[in-house]
ROPA-408794 format. One line per 5 residues: their letters; for each residue z, y, x of N, C-alpha, C. Coordinates in steps of 0.1 Angstrom, whole numbers. Example, Ala and Ser with C-alpha at 12.3 -4.5 7.8 and 13.67 -1.06 7.14 Angstrom:
2
as	78:-57:132:78:-45:123:78:-33:132 ~ 71:-22:128:71:-11:137:79:0:129 .
***
This chain:
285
xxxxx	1052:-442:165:1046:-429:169:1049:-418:158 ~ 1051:-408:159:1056:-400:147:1045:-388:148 ~ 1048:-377:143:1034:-368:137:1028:-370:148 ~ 1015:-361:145:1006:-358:155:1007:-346:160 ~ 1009:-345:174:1010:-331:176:1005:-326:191 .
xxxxx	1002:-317:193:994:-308:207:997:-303:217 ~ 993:-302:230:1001:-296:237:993:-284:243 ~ 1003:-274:241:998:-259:245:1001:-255:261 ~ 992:-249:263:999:-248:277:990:-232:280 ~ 1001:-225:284:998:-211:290:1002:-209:303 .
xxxxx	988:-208:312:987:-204:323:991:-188:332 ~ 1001:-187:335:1002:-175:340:998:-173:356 ~ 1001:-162:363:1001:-158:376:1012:-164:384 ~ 1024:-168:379:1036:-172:387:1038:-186:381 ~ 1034:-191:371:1041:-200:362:1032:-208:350 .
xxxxx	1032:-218:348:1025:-227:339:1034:-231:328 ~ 1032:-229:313:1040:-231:306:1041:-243:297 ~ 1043:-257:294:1037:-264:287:1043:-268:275 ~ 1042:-272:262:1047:-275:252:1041:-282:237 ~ 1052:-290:234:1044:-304:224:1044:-296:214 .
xxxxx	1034:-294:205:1035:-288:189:1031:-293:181 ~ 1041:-291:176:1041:-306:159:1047:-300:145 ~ 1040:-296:138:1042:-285:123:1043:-274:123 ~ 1037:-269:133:1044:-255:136:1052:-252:144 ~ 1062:-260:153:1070:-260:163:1068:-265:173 .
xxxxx	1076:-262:178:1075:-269:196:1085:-273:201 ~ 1084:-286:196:1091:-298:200:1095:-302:215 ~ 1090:-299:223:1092:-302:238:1086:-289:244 ~ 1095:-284:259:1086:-275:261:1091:-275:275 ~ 1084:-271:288:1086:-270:300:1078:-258:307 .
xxxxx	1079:-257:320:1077:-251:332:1076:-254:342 ~ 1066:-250:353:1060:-251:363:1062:-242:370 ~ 1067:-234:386:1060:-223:390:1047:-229:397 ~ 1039:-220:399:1025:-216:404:1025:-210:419 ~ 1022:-222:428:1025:-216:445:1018:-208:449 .
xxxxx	1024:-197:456:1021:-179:457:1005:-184:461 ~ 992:-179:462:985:-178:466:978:-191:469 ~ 982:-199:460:981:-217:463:967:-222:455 ~ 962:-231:464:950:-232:466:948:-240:451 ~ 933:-238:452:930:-246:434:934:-258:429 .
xxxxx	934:-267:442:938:-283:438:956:-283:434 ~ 959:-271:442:976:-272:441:983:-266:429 ~ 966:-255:421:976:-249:407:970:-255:399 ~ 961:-266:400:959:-275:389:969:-289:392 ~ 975:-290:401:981:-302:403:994:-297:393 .
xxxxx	1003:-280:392:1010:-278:387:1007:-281:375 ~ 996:-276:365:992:-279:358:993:-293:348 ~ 986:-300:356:987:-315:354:1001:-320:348 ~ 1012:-318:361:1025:-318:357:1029:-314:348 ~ 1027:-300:344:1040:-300:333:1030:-302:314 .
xxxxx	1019:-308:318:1015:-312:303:1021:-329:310 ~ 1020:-337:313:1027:-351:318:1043:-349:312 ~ 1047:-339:317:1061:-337:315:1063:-333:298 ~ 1058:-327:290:1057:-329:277:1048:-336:262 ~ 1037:-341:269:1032:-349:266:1043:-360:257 .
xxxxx	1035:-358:246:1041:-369:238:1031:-382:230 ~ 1031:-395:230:1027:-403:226:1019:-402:212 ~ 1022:-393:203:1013:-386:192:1005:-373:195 ~ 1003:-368:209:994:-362:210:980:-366:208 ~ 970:-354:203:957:-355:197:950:-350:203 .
xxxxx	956:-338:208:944:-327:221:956:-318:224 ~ 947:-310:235:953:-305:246:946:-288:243 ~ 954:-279:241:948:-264:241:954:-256:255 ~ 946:-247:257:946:-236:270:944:-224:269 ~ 955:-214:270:952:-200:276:951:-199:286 .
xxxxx	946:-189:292:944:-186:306:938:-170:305 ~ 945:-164:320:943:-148:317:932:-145:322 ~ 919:-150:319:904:-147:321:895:-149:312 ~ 884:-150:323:873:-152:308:870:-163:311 ~ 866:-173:299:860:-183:302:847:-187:294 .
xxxxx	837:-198:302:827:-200:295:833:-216:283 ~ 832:-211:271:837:-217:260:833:-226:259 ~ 817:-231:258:808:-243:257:813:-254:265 ~ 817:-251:283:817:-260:291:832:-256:291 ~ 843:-250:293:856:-246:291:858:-244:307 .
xxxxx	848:-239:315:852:-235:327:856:-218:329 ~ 866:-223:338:879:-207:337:868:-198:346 ~ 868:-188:348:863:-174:360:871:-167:364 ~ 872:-166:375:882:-156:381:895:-151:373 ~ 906:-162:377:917:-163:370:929:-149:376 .
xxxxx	935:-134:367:939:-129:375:955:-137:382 ~ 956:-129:392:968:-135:404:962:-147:408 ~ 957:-151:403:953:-168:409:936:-165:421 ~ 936:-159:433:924:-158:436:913:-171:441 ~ 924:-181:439:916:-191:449:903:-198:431 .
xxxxx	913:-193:421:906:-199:411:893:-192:404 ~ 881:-191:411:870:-185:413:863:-194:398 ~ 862:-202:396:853:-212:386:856:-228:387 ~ 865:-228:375:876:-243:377:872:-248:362 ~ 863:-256:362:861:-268:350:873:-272:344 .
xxxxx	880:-267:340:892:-273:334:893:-282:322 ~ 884:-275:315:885:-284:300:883:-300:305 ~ 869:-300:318:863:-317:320:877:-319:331 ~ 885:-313:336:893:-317:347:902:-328:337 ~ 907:-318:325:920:-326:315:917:-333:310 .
xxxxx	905:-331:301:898:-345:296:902:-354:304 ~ 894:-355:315:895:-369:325:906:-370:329 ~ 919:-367:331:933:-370:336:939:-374:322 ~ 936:-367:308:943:-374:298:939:-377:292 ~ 926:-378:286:918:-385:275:917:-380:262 .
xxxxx	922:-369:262:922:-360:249:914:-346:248 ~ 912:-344:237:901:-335:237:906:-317:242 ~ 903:-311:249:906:-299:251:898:-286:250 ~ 899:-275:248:899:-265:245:905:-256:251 ~ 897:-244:257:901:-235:270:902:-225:264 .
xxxxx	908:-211:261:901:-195:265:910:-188:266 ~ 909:-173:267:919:-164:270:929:-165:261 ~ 936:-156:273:953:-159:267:957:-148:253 ~ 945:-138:254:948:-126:244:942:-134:229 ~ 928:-140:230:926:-150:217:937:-159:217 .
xxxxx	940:-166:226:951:-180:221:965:-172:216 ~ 967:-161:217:975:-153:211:971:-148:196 ~ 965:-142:190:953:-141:178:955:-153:173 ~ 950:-162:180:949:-176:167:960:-182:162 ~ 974:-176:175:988:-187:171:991:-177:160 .
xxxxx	993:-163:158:1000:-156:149:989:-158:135 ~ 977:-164:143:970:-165:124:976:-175:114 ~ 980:-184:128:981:-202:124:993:-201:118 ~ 1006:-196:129:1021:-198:131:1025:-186:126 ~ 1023:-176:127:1032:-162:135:1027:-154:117 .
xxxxx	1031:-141:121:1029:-128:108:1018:-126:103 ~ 1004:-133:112:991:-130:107:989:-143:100 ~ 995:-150:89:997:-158:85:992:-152:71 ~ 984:-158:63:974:-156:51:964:-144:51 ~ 961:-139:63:948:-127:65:939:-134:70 .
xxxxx	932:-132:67:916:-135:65:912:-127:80 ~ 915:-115:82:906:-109:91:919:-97:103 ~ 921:-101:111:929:-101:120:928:-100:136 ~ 937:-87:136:934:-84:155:948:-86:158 ~ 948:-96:169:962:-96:179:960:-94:192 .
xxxxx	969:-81:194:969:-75:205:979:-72:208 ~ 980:-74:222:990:-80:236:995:-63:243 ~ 1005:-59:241:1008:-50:251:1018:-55:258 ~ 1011:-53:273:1021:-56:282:1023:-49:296 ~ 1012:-53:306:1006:-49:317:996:-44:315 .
xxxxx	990:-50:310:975:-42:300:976:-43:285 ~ 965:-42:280:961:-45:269:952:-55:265 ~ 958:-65:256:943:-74:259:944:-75:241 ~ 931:-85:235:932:-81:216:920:-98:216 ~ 927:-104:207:923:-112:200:914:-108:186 .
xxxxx	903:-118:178:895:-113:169:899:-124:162 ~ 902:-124:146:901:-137:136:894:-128:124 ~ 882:-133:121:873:-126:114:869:-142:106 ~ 871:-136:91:868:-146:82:878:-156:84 ~ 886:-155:88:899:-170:88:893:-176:104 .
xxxxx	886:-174:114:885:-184:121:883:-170:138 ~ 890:-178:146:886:-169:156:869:-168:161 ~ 872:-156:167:857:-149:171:860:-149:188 ~ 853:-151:196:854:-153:211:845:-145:212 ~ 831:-142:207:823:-134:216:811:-144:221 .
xxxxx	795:-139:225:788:-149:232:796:-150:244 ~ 803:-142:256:806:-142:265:822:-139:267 ~ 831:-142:253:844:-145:258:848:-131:260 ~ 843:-122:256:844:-106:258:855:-99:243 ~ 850:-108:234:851:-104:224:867:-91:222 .
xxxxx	873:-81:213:882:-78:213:889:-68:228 ~ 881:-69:241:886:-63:253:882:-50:249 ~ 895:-47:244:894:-32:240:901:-24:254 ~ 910:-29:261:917:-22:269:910:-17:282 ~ 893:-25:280:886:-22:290:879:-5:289 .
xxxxx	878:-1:279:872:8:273:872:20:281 ~ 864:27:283:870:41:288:875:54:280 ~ 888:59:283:896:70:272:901:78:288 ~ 896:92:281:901:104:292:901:100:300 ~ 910:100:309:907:98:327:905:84:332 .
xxxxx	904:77:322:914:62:327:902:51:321 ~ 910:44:313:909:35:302:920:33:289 ~ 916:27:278:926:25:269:940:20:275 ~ 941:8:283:951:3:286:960:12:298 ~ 952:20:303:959:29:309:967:37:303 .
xxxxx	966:41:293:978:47:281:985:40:268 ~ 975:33:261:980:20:258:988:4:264 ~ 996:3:275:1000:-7:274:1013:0:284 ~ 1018:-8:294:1029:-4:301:1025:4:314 ~ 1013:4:316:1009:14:325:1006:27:321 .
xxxxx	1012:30:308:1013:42:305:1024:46:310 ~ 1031:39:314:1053:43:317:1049:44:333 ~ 1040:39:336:1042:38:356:1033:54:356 ~ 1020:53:349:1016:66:353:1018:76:343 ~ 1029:85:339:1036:90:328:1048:96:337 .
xxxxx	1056:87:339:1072:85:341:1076:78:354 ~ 1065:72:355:1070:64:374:1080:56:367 ~ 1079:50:358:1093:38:355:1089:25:348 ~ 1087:11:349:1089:5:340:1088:4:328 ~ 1084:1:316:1085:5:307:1101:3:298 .
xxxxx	1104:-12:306:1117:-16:299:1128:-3:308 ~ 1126:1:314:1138:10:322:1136:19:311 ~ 1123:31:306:1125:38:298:1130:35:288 ~ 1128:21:283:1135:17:269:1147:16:269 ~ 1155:15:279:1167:13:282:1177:27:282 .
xxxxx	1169:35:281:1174:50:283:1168:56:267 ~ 1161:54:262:1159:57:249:1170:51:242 ~ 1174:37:243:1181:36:234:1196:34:233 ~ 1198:40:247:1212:52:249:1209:65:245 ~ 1199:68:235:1199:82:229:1191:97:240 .
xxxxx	1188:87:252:1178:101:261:1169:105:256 ~ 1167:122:253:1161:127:247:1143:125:255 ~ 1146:129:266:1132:128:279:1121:111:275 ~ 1133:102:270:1127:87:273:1121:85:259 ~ 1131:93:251:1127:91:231:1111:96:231 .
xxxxx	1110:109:236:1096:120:235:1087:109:243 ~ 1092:100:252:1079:93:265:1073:81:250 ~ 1081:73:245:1074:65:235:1069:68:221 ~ 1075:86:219:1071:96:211:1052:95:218 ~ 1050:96:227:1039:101:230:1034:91:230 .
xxxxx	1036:77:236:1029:62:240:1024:60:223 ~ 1031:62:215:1031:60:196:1015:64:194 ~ 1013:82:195:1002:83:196:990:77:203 ~ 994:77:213:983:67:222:981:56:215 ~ 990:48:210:985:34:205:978:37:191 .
xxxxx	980:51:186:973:49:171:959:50:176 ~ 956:59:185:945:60:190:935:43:191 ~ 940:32:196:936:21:196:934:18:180 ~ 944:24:175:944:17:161:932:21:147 ~ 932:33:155:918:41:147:908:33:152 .
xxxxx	909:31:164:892:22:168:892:5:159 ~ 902:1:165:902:-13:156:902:-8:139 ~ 904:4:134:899:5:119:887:7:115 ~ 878:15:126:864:19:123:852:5:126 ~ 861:2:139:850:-10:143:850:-23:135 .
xxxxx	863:-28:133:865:-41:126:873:-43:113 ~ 880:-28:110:884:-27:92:892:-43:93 ~ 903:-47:101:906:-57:95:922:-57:84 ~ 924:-67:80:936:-64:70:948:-63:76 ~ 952:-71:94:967:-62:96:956:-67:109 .
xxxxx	973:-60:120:970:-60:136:985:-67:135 ~ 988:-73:146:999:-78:152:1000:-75:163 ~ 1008:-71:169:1014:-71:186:1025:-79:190 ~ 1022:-80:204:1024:-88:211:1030:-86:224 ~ 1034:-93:235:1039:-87:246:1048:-76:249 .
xxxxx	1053:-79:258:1068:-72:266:1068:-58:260 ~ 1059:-52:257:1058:-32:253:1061:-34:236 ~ 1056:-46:232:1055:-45:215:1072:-48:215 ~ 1082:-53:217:1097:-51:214:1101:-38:212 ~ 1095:-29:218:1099:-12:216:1087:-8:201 .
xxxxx	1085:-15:196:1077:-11:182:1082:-4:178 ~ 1100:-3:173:1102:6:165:1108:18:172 ~ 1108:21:185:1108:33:195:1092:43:192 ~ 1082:34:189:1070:39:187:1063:41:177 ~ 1064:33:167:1063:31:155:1061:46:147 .
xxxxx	1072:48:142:1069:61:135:1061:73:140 ~ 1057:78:154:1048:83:156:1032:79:156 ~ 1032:64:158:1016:61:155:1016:64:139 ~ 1027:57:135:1024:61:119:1017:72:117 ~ 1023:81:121:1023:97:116:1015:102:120 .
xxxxx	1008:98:130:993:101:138:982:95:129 ~ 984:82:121:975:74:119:970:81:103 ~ 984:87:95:981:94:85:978:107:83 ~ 973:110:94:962:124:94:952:122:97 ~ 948:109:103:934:106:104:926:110:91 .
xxxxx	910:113:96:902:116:80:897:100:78 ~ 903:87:80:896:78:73:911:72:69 ~ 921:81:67:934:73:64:936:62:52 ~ 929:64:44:924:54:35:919:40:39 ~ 918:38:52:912:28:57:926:21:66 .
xxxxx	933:29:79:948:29:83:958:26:74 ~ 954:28:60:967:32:52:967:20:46 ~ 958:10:47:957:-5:39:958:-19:52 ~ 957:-11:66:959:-21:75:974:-21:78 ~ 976:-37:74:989:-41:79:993:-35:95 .
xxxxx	1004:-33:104:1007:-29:118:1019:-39:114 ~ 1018:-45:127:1039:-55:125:1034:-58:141 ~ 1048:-63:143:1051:-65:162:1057:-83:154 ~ 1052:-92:163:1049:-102:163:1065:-105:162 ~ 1071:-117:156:1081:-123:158:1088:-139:161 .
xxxxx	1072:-143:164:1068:-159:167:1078:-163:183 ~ 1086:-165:185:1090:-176:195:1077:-183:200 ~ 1081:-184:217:1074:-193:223:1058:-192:217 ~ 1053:-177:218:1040:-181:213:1028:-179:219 ~ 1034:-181:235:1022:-181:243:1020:-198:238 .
xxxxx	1024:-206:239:1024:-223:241:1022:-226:225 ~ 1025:-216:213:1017:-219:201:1006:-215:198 ~ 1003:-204:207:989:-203:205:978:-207:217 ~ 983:-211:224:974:-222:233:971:-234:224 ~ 981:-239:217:980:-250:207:969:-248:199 .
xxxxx	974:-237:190:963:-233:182:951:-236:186 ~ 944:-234:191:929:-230:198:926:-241:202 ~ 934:-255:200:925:-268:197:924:-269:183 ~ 940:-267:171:936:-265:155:925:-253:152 ~ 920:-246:160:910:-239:154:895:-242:157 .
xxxxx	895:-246:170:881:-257:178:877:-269:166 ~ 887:-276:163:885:-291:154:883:-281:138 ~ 888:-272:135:885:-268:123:870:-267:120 ~ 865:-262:127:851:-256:129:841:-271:126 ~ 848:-278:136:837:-293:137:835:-300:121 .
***
């Protein structure tokens, strides 16, 4: 039997991701799709499969993202998005009983947070937000070295917030490019970085918007960096210098000016930080 190692597994809308983690890596790794509108027994049956399918003989426990909220104590999922048939699915007791290893459930924006604390650039901070731009916005909490969930799994949903007409995520994530520009966000990026002046000014403006997030994560939780994450954070440095520039005319810039900002560079880290969030569950015990 050789190390000991875990299997992560990130649950999407289309797709189940699963993978062996052993030092930091991910030694085996696979995929499932998720049948369109397929009933609960059938996207937990995918499930099942593709940890079977990478499961390794030195596994020790099993960790879970999933894009909802879950109750953490019993590890049962709530209203999974895309998935509507998955209303309240016991998962943690389902895996247990199919593999015999200990598991650990929660959102996919925390199991994000805890891989970049463990694996990734949030590696030696103490106190740490990872946040997901993608479709929305979603934000992980590591406060004191250990993730924070929240009594109710809430914890870090900043993208729910309400800002001007919308919400945060409505200008912070990629729904800022549909309602903005009517495009994609990767289409505008694609035209920025053939030098279009119209596409450069669109993530000129998205910049500001995200410092806006970034002021709130400095007043509320003052932590030592933020990391990003998801399909919008690759255009970091399309955006970058204007959050900067926004962020140092704030009047608490003293506070902005000592928090790390970096765009994540972890490989495969939906399935490392699914992992994670069993090494961070057993830390605690």
């Amino acid at each position: 039997m050789g190390a000991p190692s875990v299997v992560g597994v990130d649950l999407g809308g289309t797709k189940v991701t699963a993978g062996a983690v052993s030092g930091g890596a991910v030694t085996r790794l696979g995929s499932r799709r998720i049948p369109p509108r397929g009933s609960e027994d059938a996207v937990l049956a995918e499930i099942v499969a593709a940890i079977a399918e990478v499961r390794e003989e030195s596994a020790i426990g099993i960790g879970v993202g999933v894009p909802s909220v879950v109750e953490l104590a019993t590890g049962v999922v709530l209203e999974v998005q895309n998935i509507p048939a998955w209303r309240r699915v016991p998962l943690k007791a389902i895996l247990e009983e199919r593999f015999g290893l200990p598991t650990y459930v929660n959102n996919d924006a925390n199991a994000f947070a805890v891989g970049e604390h463990r694996f990734g650039r949030g590696r030696g901070f103490r106190d740490l937000v990872g946040m997901t731009l993608g479709t929305g916005l979603g934000a992980g909490l590591i406060i004191d070295g250990r993730l924070h969930s929240g009594h109710n799994c809430g914890a870090g949903e900043l993208g729910t917030i309400p800002y001007r007409d919308g919400t945060i995520e409505d200008y912070c994530s990629g729904r800022f490019f549909l309602r903005e520009y009517e495009v994609a966000g990767e289409v505008l990026e694609a035209r920025a970085r053939q030098g279009d002046g119209a596409a450069l000014e669109g993530f000129t403006r998205f910049g500001r918007e995200v410092a806006s997030v970034m002021m709130l994560v400095a007043c509320a939780l003052d932590p030592e960096a933020v990391i990003l994450g998801g399909s919008v954070s690759r255009c970091f440095d399309l955006f970058a210098p204007a959050m900067r520039a926004r962020l140092e005319a704030f009047g608490y810039a003293h506070v902005t000016g000592t928090m790390v900002i970096e765009a994540s560079e972890m490989k495969d880290a939906a399935v490392l930080g699914a992992a994670a969030l069993y090494l961070d569950a057993t830390a605690r015990r």
